[in-house]
N, C-alpha and C positions, 0 to 999 in steps of 0.2 A: 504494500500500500504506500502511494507516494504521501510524502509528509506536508502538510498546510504549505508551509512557504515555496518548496520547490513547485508546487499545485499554480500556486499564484504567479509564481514567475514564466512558469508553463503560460498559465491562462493570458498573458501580457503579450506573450511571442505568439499565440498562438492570433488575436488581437493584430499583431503585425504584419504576419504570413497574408493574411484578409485585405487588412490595409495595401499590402506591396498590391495581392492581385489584383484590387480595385484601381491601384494608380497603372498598372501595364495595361487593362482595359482602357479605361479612359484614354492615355495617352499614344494608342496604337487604334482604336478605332476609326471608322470612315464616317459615320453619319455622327450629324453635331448633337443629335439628341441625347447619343454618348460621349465624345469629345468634350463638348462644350455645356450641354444640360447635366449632364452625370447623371443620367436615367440609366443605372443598372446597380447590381447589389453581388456581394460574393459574399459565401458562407464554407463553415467548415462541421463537419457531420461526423458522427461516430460511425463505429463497422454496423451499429445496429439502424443508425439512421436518423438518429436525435443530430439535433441542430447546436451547436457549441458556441459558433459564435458567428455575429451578422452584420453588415457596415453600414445599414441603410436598415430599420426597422419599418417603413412602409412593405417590405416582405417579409415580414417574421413569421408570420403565421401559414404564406401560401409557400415560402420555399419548404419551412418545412414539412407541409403535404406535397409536396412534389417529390421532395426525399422520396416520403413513403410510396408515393404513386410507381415511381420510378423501378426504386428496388424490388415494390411486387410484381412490378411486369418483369422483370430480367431477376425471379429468383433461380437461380442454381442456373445461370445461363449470364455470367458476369465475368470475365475476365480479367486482370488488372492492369491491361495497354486502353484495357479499350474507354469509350468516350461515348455519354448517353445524351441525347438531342431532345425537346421538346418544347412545344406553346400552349399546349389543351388548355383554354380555363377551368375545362371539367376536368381536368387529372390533376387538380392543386394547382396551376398556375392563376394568372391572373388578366390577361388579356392576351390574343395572339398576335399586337404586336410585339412583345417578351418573348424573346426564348430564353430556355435555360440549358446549359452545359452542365454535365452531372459525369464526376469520374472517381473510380477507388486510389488510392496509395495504397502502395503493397510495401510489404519488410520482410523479406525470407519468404517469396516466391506467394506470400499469402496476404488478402486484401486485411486492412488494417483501420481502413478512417477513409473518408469520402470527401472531395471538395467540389463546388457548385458554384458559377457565375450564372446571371441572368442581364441580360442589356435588351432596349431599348433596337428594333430594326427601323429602317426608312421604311419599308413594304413589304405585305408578302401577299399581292392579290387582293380579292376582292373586289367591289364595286369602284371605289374612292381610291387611289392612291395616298398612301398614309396610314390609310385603313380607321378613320376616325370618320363613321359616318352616322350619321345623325337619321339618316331616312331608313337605316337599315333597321327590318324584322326578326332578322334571325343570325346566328352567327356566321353563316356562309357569305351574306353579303357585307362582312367586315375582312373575312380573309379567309386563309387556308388554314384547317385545322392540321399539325404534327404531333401524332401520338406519339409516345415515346419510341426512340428508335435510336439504334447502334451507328453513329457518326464516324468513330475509329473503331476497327475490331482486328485485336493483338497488334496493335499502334500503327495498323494501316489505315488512311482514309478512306473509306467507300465513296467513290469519287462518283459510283450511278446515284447512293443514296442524296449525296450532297449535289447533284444535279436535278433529282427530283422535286426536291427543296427550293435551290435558287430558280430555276427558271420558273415558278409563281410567280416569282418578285417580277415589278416593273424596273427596278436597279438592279439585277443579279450581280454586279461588280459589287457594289459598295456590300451587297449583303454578306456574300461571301468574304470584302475584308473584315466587316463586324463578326462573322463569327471566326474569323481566323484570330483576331483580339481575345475572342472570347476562349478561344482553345490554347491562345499566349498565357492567361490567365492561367486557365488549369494547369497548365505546365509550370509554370511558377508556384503556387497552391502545392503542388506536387513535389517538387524541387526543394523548396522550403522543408515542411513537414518530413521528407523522407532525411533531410540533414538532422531534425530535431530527433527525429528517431535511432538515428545512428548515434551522436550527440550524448542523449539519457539516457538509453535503451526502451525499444518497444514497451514494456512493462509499466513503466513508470511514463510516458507520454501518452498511452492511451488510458492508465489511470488517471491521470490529470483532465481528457477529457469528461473522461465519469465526474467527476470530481465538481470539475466547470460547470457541468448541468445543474448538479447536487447543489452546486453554492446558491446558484440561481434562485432554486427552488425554495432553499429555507429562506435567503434575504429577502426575496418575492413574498411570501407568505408570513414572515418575521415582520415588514414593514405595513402588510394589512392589517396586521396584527392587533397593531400600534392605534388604527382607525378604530377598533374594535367593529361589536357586528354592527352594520349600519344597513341602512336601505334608503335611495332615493329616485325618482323617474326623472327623465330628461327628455327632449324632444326637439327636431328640427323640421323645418318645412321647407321641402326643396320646392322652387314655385312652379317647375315647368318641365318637363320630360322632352322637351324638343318636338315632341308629336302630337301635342296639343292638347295632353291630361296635366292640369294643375294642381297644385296644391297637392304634392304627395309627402306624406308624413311619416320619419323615423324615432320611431319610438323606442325608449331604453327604460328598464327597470334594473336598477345598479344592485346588488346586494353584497354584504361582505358579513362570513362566518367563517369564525376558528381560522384565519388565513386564508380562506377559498375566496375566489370573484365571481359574483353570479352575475352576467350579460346575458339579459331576455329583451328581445327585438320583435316577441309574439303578436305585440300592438302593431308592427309597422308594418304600411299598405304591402297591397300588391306589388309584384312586379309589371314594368313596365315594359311596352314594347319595340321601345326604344334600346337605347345602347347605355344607357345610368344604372344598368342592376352588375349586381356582384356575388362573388359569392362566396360563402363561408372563412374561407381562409382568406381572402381581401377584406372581408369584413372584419374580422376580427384582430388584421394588422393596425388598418384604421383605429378601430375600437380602443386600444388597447394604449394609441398611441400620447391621449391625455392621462390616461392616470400611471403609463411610466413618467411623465413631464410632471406629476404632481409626487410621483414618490421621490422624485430625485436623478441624479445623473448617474448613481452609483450600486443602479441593481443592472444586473447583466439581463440583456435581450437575450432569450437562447428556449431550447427545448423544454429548462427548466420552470421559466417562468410561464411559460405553457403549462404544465403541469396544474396551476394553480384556478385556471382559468375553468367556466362552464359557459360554454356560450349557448344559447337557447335562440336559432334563426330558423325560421318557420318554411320550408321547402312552397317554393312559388313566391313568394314575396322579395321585396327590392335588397334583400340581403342575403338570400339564399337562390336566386331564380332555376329555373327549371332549362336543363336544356331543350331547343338552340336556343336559346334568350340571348339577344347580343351582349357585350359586356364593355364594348371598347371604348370608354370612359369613365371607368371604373375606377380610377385611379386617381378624377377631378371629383367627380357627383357619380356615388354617391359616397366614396369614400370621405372627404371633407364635411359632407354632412351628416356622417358615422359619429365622427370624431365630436363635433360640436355638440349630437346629443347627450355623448357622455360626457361632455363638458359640460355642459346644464345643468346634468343629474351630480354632478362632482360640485358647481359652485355653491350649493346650500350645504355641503358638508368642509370641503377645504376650500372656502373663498379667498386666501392667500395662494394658493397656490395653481392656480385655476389660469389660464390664456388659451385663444384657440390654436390651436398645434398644426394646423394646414391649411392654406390657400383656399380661398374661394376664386378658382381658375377660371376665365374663360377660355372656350373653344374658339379660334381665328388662325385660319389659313387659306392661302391660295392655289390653285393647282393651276400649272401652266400647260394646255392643249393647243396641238397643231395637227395637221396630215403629215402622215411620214407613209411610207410604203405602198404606194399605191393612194388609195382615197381611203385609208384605213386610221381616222381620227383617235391620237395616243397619249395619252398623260405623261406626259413629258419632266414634269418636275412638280415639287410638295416646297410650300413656303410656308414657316410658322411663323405667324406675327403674334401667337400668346405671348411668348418668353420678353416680349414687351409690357407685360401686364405685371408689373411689379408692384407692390403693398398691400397692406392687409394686415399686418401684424398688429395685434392688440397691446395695449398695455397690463402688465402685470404689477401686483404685489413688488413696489420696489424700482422700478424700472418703466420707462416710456418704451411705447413699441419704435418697432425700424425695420426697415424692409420687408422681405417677405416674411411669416409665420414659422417657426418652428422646423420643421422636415422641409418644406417647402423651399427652403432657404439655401437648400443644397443646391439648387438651381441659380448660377450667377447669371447677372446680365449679360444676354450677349456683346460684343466687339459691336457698335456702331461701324466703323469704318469698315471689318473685315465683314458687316451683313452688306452693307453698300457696295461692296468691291465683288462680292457673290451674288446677289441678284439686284436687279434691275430697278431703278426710282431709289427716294431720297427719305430718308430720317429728319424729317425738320424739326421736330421739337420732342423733348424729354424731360419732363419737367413734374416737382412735384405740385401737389394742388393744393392754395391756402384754403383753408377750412375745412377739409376731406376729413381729417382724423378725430376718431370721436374724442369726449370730452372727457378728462378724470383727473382724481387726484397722480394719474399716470397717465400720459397721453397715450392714444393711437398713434400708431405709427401713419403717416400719412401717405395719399394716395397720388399716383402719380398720371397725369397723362402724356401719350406718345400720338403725334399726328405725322403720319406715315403718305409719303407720295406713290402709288403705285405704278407698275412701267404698263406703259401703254404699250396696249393688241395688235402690235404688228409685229411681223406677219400672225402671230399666234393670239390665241384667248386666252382669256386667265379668269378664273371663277373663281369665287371668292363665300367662303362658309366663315359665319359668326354663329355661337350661342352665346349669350350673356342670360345669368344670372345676376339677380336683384341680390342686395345684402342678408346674407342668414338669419341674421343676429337684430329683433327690434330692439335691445337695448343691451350696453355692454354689462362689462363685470361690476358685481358689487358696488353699484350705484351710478357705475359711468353709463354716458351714453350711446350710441353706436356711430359707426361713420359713415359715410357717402357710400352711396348705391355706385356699380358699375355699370357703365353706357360702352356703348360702340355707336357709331354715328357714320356712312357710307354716302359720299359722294360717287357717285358712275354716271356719268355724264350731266346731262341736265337733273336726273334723280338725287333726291336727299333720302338719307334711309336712316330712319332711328329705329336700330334691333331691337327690340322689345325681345322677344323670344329668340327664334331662330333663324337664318337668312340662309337657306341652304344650295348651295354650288349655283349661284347665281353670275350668271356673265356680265363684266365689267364691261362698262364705253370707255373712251375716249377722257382722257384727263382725271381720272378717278382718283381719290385718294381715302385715309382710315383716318380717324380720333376715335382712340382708344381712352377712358377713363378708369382706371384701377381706384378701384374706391378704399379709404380709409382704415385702419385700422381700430375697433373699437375699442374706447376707453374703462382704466379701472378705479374705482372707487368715486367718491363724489366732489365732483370739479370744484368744488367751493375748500376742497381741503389742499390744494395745490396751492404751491409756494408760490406767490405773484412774482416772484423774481425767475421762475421756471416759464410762469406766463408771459415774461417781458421777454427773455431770450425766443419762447417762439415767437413772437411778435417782428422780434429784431431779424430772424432766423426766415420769416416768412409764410411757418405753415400757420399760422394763427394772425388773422387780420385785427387792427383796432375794436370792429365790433363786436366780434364772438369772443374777446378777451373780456366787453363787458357785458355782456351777454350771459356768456357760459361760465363764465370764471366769476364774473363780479370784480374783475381790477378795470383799472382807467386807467389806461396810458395816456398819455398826452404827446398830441398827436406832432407836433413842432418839436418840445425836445427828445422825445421817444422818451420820456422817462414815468415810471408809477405815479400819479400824483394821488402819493397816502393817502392823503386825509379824508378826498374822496373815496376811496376804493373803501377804505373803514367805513365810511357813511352806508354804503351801499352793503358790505358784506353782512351789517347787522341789519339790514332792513331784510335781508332776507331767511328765509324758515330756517333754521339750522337745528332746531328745537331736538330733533330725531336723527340728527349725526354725531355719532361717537367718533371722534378722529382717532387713528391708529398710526402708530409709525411703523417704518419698518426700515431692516438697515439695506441701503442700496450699493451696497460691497459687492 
């Protein structure tokens, strides 16, 4: 049995092995949604198949059913050169345009521990290129399902298999270097671990992954503990499925006994026929991802803290859907609106520790068609103007929000210059928005807008898909307010277009351009307990204009010297209710 500390120093390398393989994905990929978005996740698995450790908890829960999905289709038929391939959202994964790499490490001719990347492809088929389609019924017309299958076998490439594969895609170049990134990784993952194993010896490195699980488990369970048994409901309202059913509602009933987490989603609607359902193991990544942000930085995401969990998602509804149910947005709505319900049902029990932990994304991109081949009309290329949609972050206990939210945040802005120098029209403005971010004793992080020149249809067409969602959240945390709604607004020719719901593959004229508005971040506690001197720097800063400082805040700048004029703002702060606010501090270290 390996001893506590060598355990620990294990579980830190092993922590790093993940880390390496995540950075040789990223920096050898072809499509930016891995290079530059960092949409993909690496893990490292025990011989049984438990999940050790994960670099990206947005797949905690669906890598590791894919583990298991994986290992049962190839038991007693596993080799240890070889290399497992698949996207199923129904065999544990999460949408098909993920795949995942799934391979053993061996020690003395025998498999020993398992390591698993997933990224992010440009295409693989389907109606849309991109495969993010909004109008789609079922999951065929978002792409091609890959069961799981043998990509190397005794460390040869199946070069018919891997031809099967790519030629779906509308890029088979780029797809095929993404997943050659992806099988750089595992070879790395593999490289690593079999040095650690020579290093301790086998004995004592796969005890430490037992080990890893285990810690998981009691800390996980140890810090529920600490809540004692509690029970509260939470709920969101996502306002629109893209197909034109509203108001569809995620419902949570939290419980916590003796260390266990009960997640019941029994109350939430149907599924949709749209592309916003999910299912189990996405759900319960999402899920899961506020009350690790409320326990701390310092319980491990892994097998173990699975363990602890009971999820209760009702088969046919928008978190279990029924196959083909599409899924390929499951990763914006309804996952973001997963998370905020158990952020609801979490703020009347730890309202300190309480912010929303993911993006309320929208969907915007263009797809570029011409004739090629004959008179044979082809989708030619996939442009994402989301990754302009940056804000949202709320404010927390301690701290004003900034940028994007929580996980979300893994996602940097793109390169202005290098989107310009790769497609076509102009970035004219980037900018944040004064008064976008809701109100609190911690601000919202504020909301930014991007007004985007698009290139004009010659020779070719460019169609252009938005969905915008409205704000989550009618009011923020623990007294604060919420912030600005998201808009998208479409010039194409002489038409003005304000996206209310969805605009889907709609053909652009002549001079067209995008205003994109990311709306605010919601605020925590009650604006009247904020430090006027916090309220003068955003004044001075920009996101907060003269009015809403006396407005929402109750201070009075003056508007000539930019300076508080006390005496006033005192006059005003008593004049209003405060009768029923208890101020709280908190230390912002």
């Amino acid at each position: 049995m390996v001893d506590k500390i060598t355990a620990e120093v294990l579980r830190s390398k092993f922590d790093a092995v993940v880390a390496e393989m995540r950075a040789t994905v990223i920096n050898t990929a072809c499509s930016t949604t891995v290079s530059e978005a960092n949409q993909c996740c690496n893990g490292l698995f025990t011989e049984a198949g438990a999940l050790v450790t994960i670099d990206n908890p947005l797949y905690l829960s669906s890598m590791a059913d894919t583990a298991a999905a994986v290992l049962d289709y190839f038991q007693y038929d596993l080799g240890s050169e070889d290399i497992l391939l698949t996207n199923d959202p129904y065999g544990g994964g999460s949408r098909l345009q993920e795949f995942t790499a799934f391979a053993p490490v061996s020690f003395e001719e025998e498999i020993v521990l398992y390591v698993g990347v997933r990224a992010h492809t440009e295409d693989i088929g389907g109606d849309l290129r991109g495969n993010y389609n909004p109008r789609a019924t079922d999951i065929w017309a978002e792409g091609v399902r890959c069961p799981p299958v043998k990509i190397y076998r005794d460390g040869k490439l199946l070069k018919d298999t891997l031809n099967t594969i790519a030629l779906n895609s509308r890029n088979p170049k780029a797809f095929r270097l993404d997943l050659e990134a992806m099988f750089s990784a595992i070879r790395i993952g593999q490289t690593r671990m079999a040095e650690l194993l020579h290093d301790y010896g086998a004995e004592v490195v796969l005890d430490a992954l037992d080990w890893s699980v285990d810690y998981a488990e009691a800390r996980f369970s140890s810090m529920l503990k600490d809540w004692g048994d509690i029970s509260a409901e939470g709920s969101c309202r996502l306002m629109h499925d893209c197909q034109g059913r509203d108001n569809l509602d995620i419902r949570v009933r939290l419980e916590t006994t003796n260390g266990r987490l009960l997640l019941d989603f029994s109350e939430t609607d149907a599924q949709s026929t749209g592309f916003i359902n999910t299912t189990p193991a996405q759900a319960l990544s999402y899920a899961l991802l506020p009350v690790f942000a409320a326990l701390g930085t310092d319980v491990p995401k892994n097998a173990g803290s699975l363990r602890c969990v009971d999820l209760v998602a009702p088969e046919g509804s928008l978190v279990n859907a029924r196959m083909p149910a599409p899924t390929g947005w499951s990763a914006s709505h309804v996952g973001t609106d997963l998370a905020l319900a158990v952020t609801d049902a979490l703020s009347g029990l730890v309202p300190e520790k309480v912010a929303n932990v993911a993006g309320n994304s929208m969907l915007i991109y263009m797809i570029r068609r011409g004739i090629r081949n004959g008179f044979t009309v082809e989708q030619l290329a996939f442009i994402d103007y989301a990754r302009f949609t940056q804000g949202g972050c709320s404010g927390a206990a301690g701290r004003d929000g900034w940028g994007m939210p929580g996980i979300s945040s893994t996602t940097p802005l793109p390169s202005i210059e290098m989107f310009e120098a790769e497609v076509d029209g102009e970035i004219r403005k980037l900018e944040y928005v004064t008064d976008s971010a809701g109100a609190g004793q911690w601000r919202g992080g504020p909301g930014t807008e991007a007004c985007i020149e698009l290139p004009a249809p010659d020779p070719d067409e460019f169609y252009l898909t938005a969905c915008v969602f409205p704000r989550q959240q009618a009011a923020g945390f623990a007294g604060g307010t919420a912030g600005t709604d998201n808009s998208v607004l479409v010039h194409s020719g002489e038409a003005k277009i304000n996206v209310e719901n969805a605009y889907v593959d709609q053909l652009l004229g002549q001079g067209s351009d995008l205003s994109i508005r990311m709306g605010g971040g919601a605020g925590w506690g009650n604006p009247m307990a904020r430090d006027p001197e916090q309220v003068l720097a955003d004044v001075l800063d920009g996101y907060v204009s003269l009015e809403a400082a006396e407005e929402q805040y109750g201070v009075i700048v003056d508007p000539e010297k930019l300076q508080i004029d006390t005496a006033r703002t005192a006059e005003l702060r008593k004049e209003l209710d405060m009768n029923d606010y208890r101020p709280e501090k908190y230390d912002n270290d």
